[in-house]
C-alpha positions in Angstrom: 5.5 -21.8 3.6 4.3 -20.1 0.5 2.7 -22.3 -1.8 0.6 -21.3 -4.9 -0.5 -23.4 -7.8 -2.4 -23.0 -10.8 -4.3 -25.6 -13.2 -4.2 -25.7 -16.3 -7.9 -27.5 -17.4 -6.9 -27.1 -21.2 -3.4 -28.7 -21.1 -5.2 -31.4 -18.2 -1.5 -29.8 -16.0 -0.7 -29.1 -13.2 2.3 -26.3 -11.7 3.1 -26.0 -8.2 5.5 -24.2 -6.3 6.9 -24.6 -3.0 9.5 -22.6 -1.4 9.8 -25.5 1.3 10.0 -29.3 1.4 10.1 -31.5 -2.2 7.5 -33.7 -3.5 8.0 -36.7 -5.3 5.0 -37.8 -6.7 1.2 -36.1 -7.3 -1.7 -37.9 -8.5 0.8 -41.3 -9.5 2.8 -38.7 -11.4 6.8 -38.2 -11.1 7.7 -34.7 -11.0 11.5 -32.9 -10.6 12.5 -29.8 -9.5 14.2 -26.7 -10.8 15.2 -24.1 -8.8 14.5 -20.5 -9.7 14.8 -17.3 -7.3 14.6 -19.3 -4.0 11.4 -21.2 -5.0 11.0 -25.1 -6.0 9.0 -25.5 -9.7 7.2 -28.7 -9.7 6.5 -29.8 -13.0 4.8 -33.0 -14.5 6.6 -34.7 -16.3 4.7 -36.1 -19.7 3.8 -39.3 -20.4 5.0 -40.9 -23.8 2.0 -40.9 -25.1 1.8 -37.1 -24.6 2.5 -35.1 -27.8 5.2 -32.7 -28.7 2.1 -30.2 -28.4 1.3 -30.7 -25.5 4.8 -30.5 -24.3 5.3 -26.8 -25.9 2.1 -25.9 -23.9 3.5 -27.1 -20.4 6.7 -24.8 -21.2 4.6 -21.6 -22.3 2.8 -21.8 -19.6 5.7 -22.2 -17.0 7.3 -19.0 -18.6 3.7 -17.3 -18.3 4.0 -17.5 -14.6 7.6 -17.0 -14.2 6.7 -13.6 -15.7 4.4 -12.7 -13.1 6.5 -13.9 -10.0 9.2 -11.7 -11.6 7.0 -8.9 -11.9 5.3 -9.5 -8.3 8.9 -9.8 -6.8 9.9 -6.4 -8.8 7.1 -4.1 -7.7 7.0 -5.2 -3.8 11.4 -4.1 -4.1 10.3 -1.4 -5.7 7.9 -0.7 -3.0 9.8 -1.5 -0.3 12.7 0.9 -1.2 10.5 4.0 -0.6 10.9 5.2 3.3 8.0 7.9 4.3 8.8 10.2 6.3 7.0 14.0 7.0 9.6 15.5 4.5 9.7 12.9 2.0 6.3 12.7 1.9 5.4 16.5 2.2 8.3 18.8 1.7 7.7 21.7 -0.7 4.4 22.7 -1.9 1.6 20.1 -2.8 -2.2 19.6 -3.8 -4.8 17.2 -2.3 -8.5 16.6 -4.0 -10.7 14.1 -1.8 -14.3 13.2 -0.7 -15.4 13.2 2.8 -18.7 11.0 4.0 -20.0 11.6 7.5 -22.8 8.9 8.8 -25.4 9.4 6.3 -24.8 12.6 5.0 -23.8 13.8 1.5 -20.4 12.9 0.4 -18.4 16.5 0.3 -15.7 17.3 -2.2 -12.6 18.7 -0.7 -9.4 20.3 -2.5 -5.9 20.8 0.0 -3.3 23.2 -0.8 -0.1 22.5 1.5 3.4 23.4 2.4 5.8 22.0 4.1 9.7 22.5 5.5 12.0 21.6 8.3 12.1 23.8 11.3 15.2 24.8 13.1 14.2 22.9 15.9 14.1 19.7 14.1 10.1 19.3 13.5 8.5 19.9 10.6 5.7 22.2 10.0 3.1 21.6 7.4 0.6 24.6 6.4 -2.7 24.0 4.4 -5.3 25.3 3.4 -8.2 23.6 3.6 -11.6 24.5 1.1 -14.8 21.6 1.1 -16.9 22.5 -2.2 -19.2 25.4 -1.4 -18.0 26.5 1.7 -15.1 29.3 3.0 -11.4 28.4 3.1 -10.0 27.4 6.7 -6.5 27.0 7.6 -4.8 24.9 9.6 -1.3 23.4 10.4 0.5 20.3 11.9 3.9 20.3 13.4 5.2 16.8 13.6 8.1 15.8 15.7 10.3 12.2 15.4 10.5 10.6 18.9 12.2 7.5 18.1 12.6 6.0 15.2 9.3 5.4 12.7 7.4 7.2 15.7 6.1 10.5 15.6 3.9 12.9 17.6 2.1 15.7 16.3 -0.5 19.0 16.9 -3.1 19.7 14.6 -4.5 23.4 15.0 -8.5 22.0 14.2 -7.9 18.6 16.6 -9.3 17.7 19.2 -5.9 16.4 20.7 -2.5 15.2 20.4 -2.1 13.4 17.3 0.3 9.4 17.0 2.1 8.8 14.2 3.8 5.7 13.1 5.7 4.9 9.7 6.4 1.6 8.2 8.5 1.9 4.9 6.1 3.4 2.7 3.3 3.9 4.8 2.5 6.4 7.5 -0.2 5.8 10.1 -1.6 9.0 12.0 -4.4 8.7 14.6 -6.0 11.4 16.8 -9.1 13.1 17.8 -11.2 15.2 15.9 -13.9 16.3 18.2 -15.8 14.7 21.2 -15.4 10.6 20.6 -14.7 11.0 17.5 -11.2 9.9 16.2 -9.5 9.5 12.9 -7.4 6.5 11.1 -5.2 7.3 8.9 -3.6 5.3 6.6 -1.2 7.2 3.9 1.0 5.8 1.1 3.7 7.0 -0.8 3.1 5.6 -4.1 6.4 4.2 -6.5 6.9 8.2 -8.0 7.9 9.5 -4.8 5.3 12.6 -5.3 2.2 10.5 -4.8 0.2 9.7 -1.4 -3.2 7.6 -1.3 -4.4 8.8 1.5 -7.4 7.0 3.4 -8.9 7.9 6.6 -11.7 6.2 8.6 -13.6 8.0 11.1 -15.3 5.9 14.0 -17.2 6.5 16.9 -16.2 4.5 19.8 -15.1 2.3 17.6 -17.5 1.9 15.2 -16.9 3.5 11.9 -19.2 6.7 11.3 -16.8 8.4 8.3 -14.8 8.0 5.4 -12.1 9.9 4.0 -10.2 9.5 0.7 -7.5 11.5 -0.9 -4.8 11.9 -3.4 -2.0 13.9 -2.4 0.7 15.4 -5.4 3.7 16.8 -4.4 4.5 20.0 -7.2 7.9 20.8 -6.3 
């Protein structure tokens, strides 16, 4: 059941909404519902006493928070509309800038220039180069290949192993082996424009978490 409410200490009010069950009476109060997108508005009624003022408050701030549910309820359709997949997500050419923290050590800048296209065989191939601030370029590639729906498997030239990939609307997961025990998490999202991904990635050492990645991803073409 989702309930949330929110007191208002000026006004001495009280809102409360509940997308299941009704209730009568708070605090020796009487309160009715009103229906609006599927959840219950519970609103205190005033007492005679109560000024016109105080009234007018109630309503402005009932149609304060009506704003942000409508708001909340646009961004998460919004969000939930955008499917990632290897060519949504990294079709064409695009640019990464992140930082990369291993144990203790310095945090190092890092800048990604990729491409990526479907391959005749049905996987899809993504080149990059790879530069970390003060050091040479190194390049490397991933070839990712749909085994069922949302699941993906994947080689990385500079792994130390297979790579997993799994996709939940706009979110793909990607896990594998770097080198010796240590194994990467990564979480990326494709953000409302279609041409952004936040990508994070945690690096742990039998299980405990020795690195930190963090990355955004544009998409130029």
């Amino acid at each position: 059941m989702f309930r949330l409410s929110v007191s208002a200490i000026a006004f001495n009010q009280t809102l409360v909404f509940e997308n299941n069950g009704v209730v009568q009476q708070i605090n020796g109060r009487e309160a009715k519902t009103a229906t609006f997108i599927n959840l219950n508005f519970l609103v205190f009624l005033p007492t005679s006493s109560q000024s016109l003022e105080v009234i007018m408050k109630n309503l402005a701030l009932l149609v304060l928070v009506l704003c942000i549910s409508a708001v909340s309820v646009s961004s998460r359709a919004e969000e939930g509309s955008l499917e990632f997949t290897p060519h949504n997500g990294f079709s064409g050419h695009s640019e990464g800038n992140g930082k990369l923290r291993l144990f203790l050590g310095k945090q190092r800048l890092f800048h990604v220039e990729s491409h990526g296209y479907d391959q005749a065989d049905g996987t899809f191939r993504l080149d990059q180069t790879v530069t970390f601030q003060g050091q040479p370029s190194q390049e490397r590639s991933w070839i990712l290949k749909t085994i069922r729906q949302n699941h993906y498997t994947a080689t990385l030239s500079d792994a130390a192993g297979s790579v997993t990939g799994l996709t939940n609307g706009s979110r793909l997961l990607l896990e594998y082996r770097v080198k010796g025990p240590l194994i990467m998490h990564q979480t990326l999202k494709l953000m409302p424009d279609g041409k952004t991904i936040d990508n994070v990635g945690k690096i742990t050492l039998l299980g405990i978490p020795v690195g930190h990645l963090h990355e955004t991803i544009t998409r130029k073409d």
